[in-house]
Wavefront OBJ file of the C-alpha trace (Angstrom):
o trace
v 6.323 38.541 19.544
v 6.187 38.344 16.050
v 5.179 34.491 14.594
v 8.184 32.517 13.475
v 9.202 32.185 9.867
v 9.626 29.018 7.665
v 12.994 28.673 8.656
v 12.474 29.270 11.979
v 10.183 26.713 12.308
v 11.773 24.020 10.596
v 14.873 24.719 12.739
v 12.886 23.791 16.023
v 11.048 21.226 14.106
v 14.409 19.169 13.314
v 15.688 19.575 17.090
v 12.582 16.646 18.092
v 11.869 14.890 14.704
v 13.379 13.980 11.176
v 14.321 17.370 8.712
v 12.300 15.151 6.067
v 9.244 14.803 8.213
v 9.315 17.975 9.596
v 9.369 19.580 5.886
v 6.191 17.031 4.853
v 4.513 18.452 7.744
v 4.727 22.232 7.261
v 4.176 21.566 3.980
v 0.993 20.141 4.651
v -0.221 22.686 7.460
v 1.088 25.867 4.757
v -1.155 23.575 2.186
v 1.955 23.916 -0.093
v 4.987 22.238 -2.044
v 8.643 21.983 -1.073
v 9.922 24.650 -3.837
v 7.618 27.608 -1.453
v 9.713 25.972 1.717
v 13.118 26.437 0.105
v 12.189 29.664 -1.813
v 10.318 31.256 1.005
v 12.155 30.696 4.221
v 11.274 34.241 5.622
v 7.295 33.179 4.743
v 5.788 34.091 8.351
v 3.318 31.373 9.646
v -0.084 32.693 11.303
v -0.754 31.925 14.880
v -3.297 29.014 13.760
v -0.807 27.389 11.894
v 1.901 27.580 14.116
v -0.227 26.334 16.933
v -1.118 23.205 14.360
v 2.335 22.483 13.596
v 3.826 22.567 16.785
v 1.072 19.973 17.660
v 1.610 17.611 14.850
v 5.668 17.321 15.435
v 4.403 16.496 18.917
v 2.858 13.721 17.823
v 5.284 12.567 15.243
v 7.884 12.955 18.109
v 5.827 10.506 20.120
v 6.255 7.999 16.835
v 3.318 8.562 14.883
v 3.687 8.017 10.885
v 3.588 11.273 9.211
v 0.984 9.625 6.840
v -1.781 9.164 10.228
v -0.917 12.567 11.026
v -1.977 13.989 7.739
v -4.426 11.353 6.482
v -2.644 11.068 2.991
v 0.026 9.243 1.723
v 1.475 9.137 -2.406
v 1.573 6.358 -4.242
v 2.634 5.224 -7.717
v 1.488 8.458 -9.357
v -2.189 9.296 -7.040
v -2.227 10.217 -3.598
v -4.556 8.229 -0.827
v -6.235 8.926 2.369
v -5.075 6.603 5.319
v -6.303 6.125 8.660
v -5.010 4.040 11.144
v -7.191 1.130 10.062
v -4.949 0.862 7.227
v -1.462 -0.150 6.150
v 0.111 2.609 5.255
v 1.337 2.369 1.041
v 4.944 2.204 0.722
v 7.277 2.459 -2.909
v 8.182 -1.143 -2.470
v 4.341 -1.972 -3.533
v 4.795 0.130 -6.613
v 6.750 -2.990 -8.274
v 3.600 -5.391 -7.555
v 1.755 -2.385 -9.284
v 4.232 -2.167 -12.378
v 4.294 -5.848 -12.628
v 0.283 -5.986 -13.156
v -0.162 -3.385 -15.487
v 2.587 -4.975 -17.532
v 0.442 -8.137 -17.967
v -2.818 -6.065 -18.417
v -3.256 -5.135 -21.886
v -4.763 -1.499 -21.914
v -7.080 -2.105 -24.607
v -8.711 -5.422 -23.059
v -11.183 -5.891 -20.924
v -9.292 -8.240 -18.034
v -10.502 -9.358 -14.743
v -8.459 -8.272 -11.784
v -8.627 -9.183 -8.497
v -6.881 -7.642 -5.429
v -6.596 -9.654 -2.405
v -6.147 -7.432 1.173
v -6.489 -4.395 -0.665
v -6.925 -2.296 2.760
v -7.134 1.557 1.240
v -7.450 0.424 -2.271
v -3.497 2.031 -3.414
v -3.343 -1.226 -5.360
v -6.840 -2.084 -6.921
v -7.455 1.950 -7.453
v -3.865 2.520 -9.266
v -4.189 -0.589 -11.519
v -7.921 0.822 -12.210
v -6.412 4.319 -13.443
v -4.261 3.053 -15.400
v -6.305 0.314 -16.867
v -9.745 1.715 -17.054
v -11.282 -1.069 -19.138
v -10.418 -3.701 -16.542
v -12.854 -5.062 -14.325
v -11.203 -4.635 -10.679
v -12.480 -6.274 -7.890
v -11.273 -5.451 -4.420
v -11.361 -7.754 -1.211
v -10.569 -6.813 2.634
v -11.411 -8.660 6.163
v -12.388 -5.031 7.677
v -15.437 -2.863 7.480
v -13.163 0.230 8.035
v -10.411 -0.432 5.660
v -12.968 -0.920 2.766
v -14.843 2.509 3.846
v -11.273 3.604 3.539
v -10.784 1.994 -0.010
v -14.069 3.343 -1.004
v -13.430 7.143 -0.190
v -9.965 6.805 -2.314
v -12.207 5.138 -5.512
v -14.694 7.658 -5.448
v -12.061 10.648 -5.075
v -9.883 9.400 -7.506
v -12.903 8.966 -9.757
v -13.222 5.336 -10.151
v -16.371 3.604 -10.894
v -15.041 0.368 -12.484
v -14.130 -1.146 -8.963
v -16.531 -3.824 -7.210
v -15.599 -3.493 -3.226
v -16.161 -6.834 -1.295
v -16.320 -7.514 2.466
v -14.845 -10.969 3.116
v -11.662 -13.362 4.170
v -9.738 -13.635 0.600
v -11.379 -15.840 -1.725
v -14.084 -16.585 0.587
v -16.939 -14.094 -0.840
v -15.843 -14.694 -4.474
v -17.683 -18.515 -4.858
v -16.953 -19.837 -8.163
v -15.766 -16.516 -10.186
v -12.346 -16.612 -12.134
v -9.800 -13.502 -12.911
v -6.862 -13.136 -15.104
v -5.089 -11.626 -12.727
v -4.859 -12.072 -8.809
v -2.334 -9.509 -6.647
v -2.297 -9.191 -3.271
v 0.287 -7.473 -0.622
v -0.632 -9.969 2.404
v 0.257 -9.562 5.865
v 3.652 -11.830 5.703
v 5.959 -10.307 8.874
v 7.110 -13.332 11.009
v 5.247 -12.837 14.640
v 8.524 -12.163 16.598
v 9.784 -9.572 13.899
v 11.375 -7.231 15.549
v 10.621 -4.494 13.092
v 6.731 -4.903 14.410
v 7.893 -2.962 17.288
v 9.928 -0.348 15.396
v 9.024 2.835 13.231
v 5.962 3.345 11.663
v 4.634 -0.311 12.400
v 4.204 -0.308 15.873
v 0.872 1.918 14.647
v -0.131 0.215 11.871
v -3.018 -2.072 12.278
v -1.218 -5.908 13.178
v -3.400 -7.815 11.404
v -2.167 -6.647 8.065
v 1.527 -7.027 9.407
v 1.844 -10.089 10.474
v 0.358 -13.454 9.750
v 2.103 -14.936 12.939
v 4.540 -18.076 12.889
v 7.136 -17.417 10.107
v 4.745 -14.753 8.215
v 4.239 -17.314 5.247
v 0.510 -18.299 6.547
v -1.447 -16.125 4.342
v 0.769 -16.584 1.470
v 0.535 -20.137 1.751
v -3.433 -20.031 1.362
v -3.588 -17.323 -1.251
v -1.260 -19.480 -3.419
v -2.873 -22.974 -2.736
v -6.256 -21.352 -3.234
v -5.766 -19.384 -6.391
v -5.836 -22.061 -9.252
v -10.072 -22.059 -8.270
v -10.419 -18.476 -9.485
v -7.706 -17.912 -11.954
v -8.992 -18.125 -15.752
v -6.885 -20.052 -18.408
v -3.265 -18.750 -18.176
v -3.904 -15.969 -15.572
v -1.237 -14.914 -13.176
v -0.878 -14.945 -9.307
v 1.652 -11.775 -8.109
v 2.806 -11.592 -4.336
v 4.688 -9.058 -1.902
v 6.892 -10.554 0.291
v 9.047 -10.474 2.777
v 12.645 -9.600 1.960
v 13.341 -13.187 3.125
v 10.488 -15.461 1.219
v 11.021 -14.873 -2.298
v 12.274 -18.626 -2.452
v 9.463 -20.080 0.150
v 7.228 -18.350 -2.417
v 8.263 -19.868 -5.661
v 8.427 -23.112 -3.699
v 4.481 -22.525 -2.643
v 3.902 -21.327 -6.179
v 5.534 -24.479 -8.075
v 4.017 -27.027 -5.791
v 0.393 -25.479 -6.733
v 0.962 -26.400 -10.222
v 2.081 -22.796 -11.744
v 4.459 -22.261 -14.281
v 7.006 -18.861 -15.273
v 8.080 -18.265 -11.964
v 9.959 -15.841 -11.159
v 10.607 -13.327 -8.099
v 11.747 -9.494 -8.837
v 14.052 -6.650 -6.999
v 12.321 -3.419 -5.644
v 14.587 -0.346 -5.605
v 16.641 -1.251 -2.637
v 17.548 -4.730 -4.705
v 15.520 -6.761 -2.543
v 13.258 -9.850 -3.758
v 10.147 -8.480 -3.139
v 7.277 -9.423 -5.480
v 7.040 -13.002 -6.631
v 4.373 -14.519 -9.033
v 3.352 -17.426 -11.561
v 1.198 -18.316 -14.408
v -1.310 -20.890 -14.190
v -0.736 -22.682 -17.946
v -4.292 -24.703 -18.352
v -7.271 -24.964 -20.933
v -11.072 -24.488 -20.233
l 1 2 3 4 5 6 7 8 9 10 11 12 13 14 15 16 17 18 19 20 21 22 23 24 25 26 27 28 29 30 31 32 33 34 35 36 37 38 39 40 41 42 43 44 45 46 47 48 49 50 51 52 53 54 55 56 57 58 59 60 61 62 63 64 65 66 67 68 69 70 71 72 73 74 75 76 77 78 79 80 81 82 83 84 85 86 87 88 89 90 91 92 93 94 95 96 97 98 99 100 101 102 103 104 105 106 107 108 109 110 111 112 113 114 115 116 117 118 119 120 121 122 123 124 125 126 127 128 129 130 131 132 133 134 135 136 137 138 139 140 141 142 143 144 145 146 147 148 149 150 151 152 153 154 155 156 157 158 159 160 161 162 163 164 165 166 167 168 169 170 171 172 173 174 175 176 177 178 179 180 181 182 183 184 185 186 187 188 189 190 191 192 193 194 195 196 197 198 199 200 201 202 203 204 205 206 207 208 209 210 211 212 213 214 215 216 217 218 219 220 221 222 223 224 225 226 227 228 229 230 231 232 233 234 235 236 237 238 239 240 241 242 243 244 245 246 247 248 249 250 251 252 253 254 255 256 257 258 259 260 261 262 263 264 265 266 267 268 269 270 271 272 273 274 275 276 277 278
């Protein structure tokens, strides 16, 4: 029996899982792009790599994000390894990215903090882009910062301080000019927590139980310790919260609030200045 072509294989592919998944997933057993797929359809696999294939739309059948299954996902403009200890980056975050590098100035040294920063996509992209800033990473678990670490030193990152603690916990008396943070903000009873993708990703950066605004809530009240004179606080959010958030962020004393649209026209990054002297 002769082994199955490119077409061939995506046809069977699509019968159990998503035509886009099942193209991201041949294209990363062939090690290849999506021009060879569509300009090589006759391309016969090897045994080995049909064999691998089959298995992996097995397991994306079953539910498993494509991202787990190949231990990279693309974000912004890099690519990161994921693992299951980590959330895995989505385009919606690129706006909270965008957002910060338009208030870092690229020829200033500024002090950035990312709060949560699980495999780094945030901390690492505004790094690349930014490379005399001073980045300084935070995350609850071990793994997710051994995670974070292997994307830095891949990507070629050295100006990134990686720190083991509960957000501002580890960080005593030190002040940035610019805090970001994607925190775990789904409401505990979400019904999306048991849908797609999430029901694999790791809860704890989901959901912050109740109506999701917990860790929000303490980021925001917490902030004005370790913000510098007129630094900024910028928050993902739920597609509900942008108003909860500018609430939280007025009450704490900050100033130009405002909440923007991600690409499906959904509130989804909120943040404020803190105006003060020193």
């Amino acid at each position: 029996m002769q082994p199955e072509t490119i077409a061939q294989a995506l046809a069977i592919a699509c019968r159990s899982v998503d035509p886009v998944d099942a193209r991201l997933l041949l294209e990363y057993v062939l090690h290849t792009k999506h021009a060879f797929l569509l300009t090589h359809p006759e391309h016969r696999l090897t045994e080995q790599q049909s064999a691998t294939f089959s298995q992996l739309i097995q397991e994306r059948a079953k539910g498993l994000p494509v991202a787990y299954l190949t231990g990279e996902r693309p974000f912004y403009d890099l690519t990161f390894q994921v693992t299951n200890a980590v959330l895995i980056p989505r385009p919606e975050t690129e706006l909270l990215v965008e957002w910060a590098l338009q208030l870092i100035p690229a020829d200033r040294s500024k002090r950035i903090l990312d709060l949560g920063t699980g495999s780094g996509a945030i901390a690492i992209t505004i790094a690349k882009h930014r490379p005399q800033a001073h980045v300084t990473a935070v995350d609850l678990s071990p793994d997710a910062l051994a995670v974070a670490r292997r994307n830095a030193e891949a990507l070629g990152i050295t100006h990134l301080k990686l720190i083991a603690g509960n957000w501002f916990d580890e960080l005593s008396a030190e002040k940035f000019d610019l805090i970001v943070s994607n925190p775990p903000y789904v409401a505990e009873h979400d019904p999306h927590l048991q849908q797609g993708d999430l029901r694999f990703e790791p809860e704890v950066a989901l959901s912050a139980g109740g109506d999701g605004l917990a860790c929000i809530d303490h980021i925001i009240a917490a902030a004005p310790g370790h913000l510098a004179a007129n630094g900024w606080l910028l928050l993902e959010h739920g597609y509900d919260q942008a108003e909860a958030c500018r609430g939280l962020l007025q009450q704490a004393g900050f100033n130009n609030i405002c909440s923007k649209p991600d690409l499906a026209g959904i509130m989804r990054v909120s943040g404020g200045q803190l105006n003060f002297s020193v």
